[in-house]
C-alpha positions as CSV (number, residue, x, y, z in Angstrom):
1,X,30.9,253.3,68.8
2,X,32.8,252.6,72.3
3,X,30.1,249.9,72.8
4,X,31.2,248.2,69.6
5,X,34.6,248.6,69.9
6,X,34.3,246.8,73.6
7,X,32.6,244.6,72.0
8,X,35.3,243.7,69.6
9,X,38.2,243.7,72.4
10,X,36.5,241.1,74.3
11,X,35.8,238.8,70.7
12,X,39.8,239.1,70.4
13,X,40.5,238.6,74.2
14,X,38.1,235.4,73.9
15,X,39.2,234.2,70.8
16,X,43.3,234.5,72.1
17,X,42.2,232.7,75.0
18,X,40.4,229.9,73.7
19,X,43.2,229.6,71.5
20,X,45.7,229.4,74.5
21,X,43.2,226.4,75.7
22,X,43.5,224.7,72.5
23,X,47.3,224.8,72.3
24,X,47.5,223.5,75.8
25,X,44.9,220.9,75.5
26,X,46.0,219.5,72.5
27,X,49.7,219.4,74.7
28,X,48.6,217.7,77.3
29,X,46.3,215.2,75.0
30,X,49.6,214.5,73.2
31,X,51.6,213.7,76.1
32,X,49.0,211.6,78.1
33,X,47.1,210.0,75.3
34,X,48.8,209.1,72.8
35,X,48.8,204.9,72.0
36,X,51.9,202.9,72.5
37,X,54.5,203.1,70.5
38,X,54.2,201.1,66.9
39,X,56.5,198.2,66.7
40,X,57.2,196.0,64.1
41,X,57.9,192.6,63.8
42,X,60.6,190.3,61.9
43,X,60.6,186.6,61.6
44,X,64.3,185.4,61.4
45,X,63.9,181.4,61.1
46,X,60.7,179.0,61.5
47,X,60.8,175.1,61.0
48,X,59.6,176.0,57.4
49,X,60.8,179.1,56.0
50,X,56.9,180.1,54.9
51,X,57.1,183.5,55.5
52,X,60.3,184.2,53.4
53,X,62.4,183.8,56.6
54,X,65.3,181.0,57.1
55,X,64.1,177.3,57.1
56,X,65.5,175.2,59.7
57,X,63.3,171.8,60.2
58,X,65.1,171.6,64.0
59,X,63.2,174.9,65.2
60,X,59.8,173.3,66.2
61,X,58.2,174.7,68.9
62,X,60.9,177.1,69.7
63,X,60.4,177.7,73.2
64,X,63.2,179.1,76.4
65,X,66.0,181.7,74.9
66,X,69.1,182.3,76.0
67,X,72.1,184.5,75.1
68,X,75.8,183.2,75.9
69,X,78.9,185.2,76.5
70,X,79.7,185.0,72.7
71,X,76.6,186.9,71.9
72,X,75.2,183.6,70.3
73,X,71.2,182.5,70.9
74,X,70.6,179.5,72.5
75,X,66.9,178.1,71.6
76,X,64.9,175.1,73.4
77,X,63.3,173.3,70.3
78,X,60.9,171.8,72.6
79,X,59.9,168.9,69.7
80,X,62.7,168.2,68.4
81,X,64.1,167.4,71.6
82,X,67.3,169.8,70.8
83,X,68.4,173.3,71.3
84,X,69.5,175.0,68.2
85,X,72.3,177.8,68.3
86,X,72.1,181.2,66.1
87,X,73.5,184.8,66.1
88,X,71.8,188.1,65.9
89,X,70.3,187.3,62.6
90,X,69.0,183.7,62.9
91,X,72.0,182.6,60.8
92,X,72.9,178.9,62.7
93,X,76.0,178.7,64.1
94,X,76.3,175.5,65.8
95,X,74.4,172.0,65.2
96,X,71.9,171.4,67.7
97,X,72.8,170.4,70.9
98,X,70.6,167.2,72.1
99,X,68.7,167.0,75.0
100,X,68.1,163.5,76.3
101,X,65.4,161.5,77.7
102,X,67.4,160.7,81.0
103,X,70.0,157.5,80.1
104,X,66.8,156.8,77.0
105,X,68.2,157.9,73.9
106,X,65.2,159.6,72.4
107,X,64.9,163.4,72.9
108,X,63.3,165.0,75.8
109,X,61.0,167.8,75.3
110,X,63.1,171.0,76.3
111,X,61.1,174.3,77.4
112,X,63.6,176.7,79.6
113,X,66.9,177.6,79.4
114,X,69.2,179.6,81.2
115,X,73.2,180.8,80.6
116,X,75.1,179.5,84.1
117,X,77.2,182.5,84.4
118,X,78.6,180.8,88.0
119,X,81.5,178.3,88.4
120,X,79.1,176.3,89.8
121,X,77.0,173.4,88.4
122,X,79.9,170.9,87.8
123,X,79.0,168.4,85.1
124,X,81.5,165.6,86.0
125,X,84.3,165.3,83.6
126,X,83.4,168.6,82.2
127,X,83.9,171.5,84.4
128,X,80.8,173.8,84.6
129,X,77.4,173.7,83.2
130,X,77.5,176.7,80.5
131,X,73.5,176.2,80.0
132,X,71.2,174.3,82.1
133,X,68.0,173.3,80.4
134,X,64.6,171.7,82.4
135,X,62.2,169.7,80.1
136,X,58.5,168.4,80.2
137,X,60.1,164.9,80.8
138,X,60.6,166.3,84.4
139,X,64.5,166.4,83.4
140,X,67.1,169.3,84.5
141,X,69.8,168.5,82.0
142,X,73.4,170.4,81.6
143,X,76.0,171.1,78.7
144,X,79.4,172.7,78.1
145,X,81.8,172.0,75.3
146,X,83.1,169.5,76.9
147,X,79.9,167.3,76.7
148,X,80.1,167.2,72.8
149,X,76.9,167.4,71.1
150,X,74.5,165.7,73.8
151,X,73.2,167.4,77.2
152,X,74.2,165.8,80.7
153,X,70.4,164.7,82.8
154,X,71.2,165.0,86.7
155,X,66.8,164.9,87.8
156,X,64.1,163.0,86.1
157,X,61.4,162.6,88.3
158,X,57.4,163.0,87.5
159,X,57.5,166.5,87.0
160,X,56.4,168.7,84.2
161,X,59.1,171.8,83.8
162,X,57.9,174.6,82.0
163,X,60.5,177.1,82.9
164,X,63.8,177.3,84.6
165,X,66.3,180.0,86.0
166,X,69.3,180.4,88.9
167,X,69.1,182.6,91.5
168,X,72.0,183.3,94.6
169,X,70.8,182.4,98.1
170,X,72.7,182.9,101.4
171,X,76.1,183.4,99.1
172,X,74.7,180.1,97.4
173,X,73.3,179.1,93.8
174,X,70.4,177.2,93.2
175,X,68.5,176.0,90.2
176,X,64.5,176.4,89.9
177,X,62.2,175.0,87.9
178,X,58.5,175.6,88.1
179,X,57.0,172.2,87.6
180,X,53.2,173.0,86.1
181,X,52.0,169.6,86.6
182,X,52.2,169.6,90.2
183,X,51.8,172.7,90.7
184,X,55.0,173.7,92.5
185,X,58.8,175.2,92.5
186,X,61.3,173.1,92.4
187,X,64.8,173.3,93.7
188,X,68.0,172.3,93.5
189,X,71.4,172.9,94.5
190,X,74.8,173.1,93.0
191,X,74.7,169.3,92.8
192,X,71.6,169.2,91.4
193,X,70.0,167.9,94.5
194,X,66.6,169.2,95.5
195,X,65.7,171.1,98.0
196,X,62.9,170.6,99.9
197,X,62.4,173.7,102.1
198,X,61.8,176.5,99.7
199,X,58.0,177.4,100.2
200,X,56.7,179.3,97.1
201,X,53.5,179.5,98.1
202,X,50.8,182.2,97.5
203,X,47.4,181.2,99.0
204,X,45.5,183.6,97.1
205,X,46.1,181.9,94.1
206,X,43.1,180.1,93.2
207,X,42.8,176.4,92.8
208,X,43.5,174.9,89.9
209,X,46.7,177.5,88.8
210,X,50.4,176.3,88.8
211,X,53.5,177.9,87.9
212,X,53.7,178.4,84.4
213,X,57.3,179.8,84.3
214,X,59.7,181.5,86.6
215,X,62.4,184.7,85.8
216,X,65.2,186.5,88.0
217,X,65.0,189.8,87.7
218,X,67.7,191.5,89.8
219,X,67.9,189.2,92.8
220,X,63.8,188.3,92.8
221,X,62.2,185.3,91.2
222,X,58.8,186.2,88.5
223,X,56.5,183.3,88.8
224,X,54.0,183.5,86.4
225,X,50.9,181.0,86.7
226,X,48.0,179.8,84.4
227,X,45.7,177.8,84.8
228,X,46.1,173.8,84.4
229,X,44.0,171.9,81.7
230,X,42.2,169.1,83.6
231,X,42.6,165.7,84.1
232,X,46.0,165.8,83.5
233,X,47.1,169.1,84.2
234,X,50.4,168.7,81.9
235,X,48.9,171.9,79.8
236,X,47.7,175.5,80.1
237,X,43.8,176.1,79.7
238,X,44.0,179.4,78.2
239,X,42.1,182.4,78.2
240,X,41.5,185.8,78.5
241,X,42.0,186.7,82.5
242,X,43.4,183.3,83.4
243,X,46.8,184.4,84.7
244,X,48.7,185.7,88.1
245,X,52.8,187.3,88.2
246,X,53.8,186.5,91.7
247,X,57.5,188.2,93.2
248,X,59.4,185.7,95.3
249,X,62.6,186.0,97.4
250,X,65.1,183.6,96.4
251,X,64.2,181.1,99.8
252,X,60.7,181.3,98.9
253,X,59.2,184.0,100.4
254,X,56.1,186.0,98.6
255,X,56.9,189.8,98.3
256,X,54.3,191.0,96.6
257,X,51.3,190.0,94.0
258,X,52.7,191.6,90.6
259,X,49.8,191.4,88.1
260,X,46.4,190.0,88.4
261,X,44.7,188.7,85.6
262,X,43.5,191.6,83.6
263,X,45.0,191.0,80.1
264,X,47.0,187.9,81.2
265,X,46.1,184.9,79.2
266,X,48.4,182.1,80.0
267,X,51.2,184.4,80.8
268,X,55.3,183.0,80.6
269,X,57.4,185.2,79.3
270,X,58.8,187.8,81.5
271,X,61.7,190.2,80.6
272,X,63.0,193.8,81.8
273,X,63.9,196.5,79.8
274,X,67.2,197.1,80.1
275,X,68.8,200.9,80.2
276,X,70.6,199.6,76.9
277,X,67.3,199.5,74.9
278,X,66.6,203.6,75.1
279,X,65.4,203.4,71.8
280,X,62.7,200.8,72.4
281,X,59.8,202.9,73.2
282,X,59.2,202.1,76.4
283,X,60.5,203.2,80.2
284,X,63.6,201.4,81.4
285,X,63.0,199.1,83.9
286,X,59.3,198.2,82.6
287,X,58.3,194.3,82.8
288,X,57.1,192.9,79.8
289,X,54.7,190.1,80.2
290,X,54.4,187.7,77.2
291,X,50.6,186.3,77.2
292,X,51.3,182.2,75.5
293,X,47.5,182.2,75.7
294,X,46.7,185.0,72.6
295,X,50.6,185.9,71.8
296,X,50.3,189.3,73.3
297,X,53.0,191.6,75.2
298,X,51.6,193.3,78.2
299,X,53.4,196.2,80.0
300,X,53.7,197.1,83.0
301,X,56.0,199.8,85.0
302,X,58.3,198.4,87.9
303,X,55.5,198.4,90.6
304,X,53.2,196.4,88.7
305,X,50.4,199.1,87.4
306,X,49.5,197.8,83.8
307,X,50.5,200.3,81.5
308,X,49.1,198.7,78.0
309,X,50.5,196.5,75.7
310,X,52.8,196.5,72.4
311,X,51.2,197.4,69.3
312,X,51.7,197.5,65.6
313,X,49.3,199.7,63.1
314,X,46.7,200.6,66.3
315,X,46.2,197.0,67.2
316,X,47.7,194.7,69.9
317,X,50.6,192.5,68.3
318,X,49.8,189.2,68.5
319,X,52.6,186.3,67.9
320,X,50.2,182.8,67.7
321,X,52.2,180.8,70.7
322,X,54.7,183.2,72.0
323,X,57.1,181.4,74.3
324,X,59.9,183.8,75.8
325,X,60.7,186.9,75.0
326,X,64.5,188.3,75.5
327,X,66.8,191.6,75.1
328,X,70.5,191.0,74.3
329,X,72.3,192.0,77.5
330,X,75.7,190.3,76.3
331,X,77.1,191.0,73.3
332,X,74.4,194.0,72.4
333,X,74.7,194.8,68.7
334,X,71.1,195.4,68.3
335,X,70.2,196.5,72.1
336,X,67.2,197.7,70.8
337,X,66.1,194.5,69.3
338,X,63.0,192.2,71.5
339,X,63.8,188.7,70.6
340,X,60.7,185.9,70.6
341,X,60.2,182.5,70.4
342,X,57.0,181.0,69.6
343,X,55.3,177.9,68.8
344,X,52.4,178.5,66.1
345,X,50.1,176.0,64.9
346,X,49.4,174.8,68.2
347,X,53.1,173.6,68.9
348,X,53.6,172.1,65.5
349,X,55.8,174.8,64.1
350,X,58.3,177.2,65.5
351,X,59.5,180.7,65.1
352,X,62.1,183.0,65.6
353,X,62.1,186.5,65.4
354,X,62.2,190.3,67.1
355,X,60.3,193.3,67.9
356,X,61.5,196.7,67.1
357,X,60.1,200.3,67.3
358,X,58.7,201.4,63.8
């Protein structure tokens, strides 16, 4: 009888601490496994209103993004050679600003954009730039409110801008562009000069890569780089691995390799999330990486180790020709809100839209 009642302490003693096991496993499976947050996505305005969202024939490939000091969303319409102006809810609010061809007429192809908070940048006759744009035209082009409905063109030269941003130097602001066709950083100072002695140079970058787009992110400069279709090297030749995130001082100087191709497929956008979006899902300060190549968002923390990338029902989201990606820092009535641009149907459409936790 003892032997049987032994027998049945020990079941009980096993069975409470296998249960103890499962508890804590099943704790620690939750907190280390679980997928990425679900997110969902809303399309605001496209060039054709197809999916039930706002039509506006101006938004074709909807590329750089840019939030003013009014809160409003400044957006490169990289073939219609304008940058159309909405709030918070893709409702327009200005017409289109022009972006010229140089002293030609036609439209230039716009791509990045970026909100001049300085008093620098004069446009004559003008005051200061409020936006400065750079285009595939190998223009950097300026407007205020004082320039009416039409950009100002200070640079056309040979180069092909994909993306543009300031950055402070030596108490100084500067304007770069990463020009993809040649494979380079441009600069240029608050008289939209160039400057020639700003390096940006990475030697372990393999032949055949060029900076795709460039970001500051608190005092640093993102370079992203893809890889250049050949003969002419105006385009990306996308594809899964083909892609590099470089860290830059603002005179040129490599920091640090940030990400190394991986999931990067043709990467340009590049955003941080701010402390404002605590209801987005993921850790503040984490760098999103926008993929142009398959129109996925990688994540990574603030040292660079990869850390997935957004999903939506168990599966990678996927925006067909995601441009730049953006959180309202201004004006933040929806801080938790991750605006896109994109350029579906291989550039002959455009879409605007944002991410948000499910």
């Amino acid at each position: 009888m003892m032997n049987k009642i032994l027998k049945i302490g020990w079941f009980l003693i096993g069975s409470f601490v296998s249960l103890i096991a499962l508890v804590l496993t099943t704790s620690c499976s939750s907190k280390y496994t679980t997928p990425p947050a679900g997110y969902q996505q809303v399309n605001l305005v496209s060039d054709n209103g197809a999916g039930g969202e706002r039509a506006d024939p101006n938004l074709l490939n909807a590329w750089g993004i840019a939030i003013g000091p009014t809160g409003l969303i400044w957006i490169s319409a990289n073939h219609s050679g304008s940058t159309v102006v909405y709030d918070e809810n893709g409702n327009q609010k200005l017409a289109p600003v022009n972006i010229p061809l140089g002293a030609n007429p036609n439209a230039a192809s716009p791509t990045g954009i970026v909100f001049n908070n300085t008093t620098d940048f004069i446009i004559p006759n003008a005051g200061p730039a409020l936006f400065i744009f750079a285009t595939e035209d190998g223009a950097i082009s300026a407007w205020n409110k004082n320039t009416g409905g039409t950009a100002v063109t200070f640079s056309s030269t040979n180069a092909v801008y994909k993306g543009v941003t300031l950055a402070n130097c030596g108490g100084s602001n500067f304007i770069y562009a990463a020009d993809f066709h040649n494979g380079k950083i441009d600069v240029f100072d608050t008289n939209f000069h160039p400057v020639t002695n700003y390096l940006f140079k990475d030697p372990n970058i393999p032949a055949g890569y060029a900076p795709f787009n460039i970001q500051n992110i608190d005092g640093v400069l993102y370079v992203t780089y893809a890889r250049q279709l050949a003969p002419d090297n105006n385009d990306d030749d996308s594809g899964a691995g083909r892609g590099f995130v470089d860290v830059y001082t603002p005179i040129g100087g490599l920091i640090k390799r940030f990400a190394t191709q991986g999931t990067l497929n043709s990467p340009w956008a590049i955003v941080r999330v701010p402390s404002l979006a605590f209801s987005f899902g993921q850790e503040e300060n984490a760098i999103l990486i926008g993929n142009f190549g398959d129109g996925r968002i990688n994540v990574f923390n603030s040292n660079g180790t990869y850390q997935g990338q957004l999903m939506s029902k168990g599966a990678p989201i996927s925006i067909p020709g995601l441009w730049a990606l953006t959180f309202d820092l201004v004006a933040p009535t929806n801080p938790n809100r991750l605006y896109f641009t994109a350029g579906p149907g291989d550039e002959d459409h455009g879409l605007f839209g944002y991410l948000e936790k499910m």
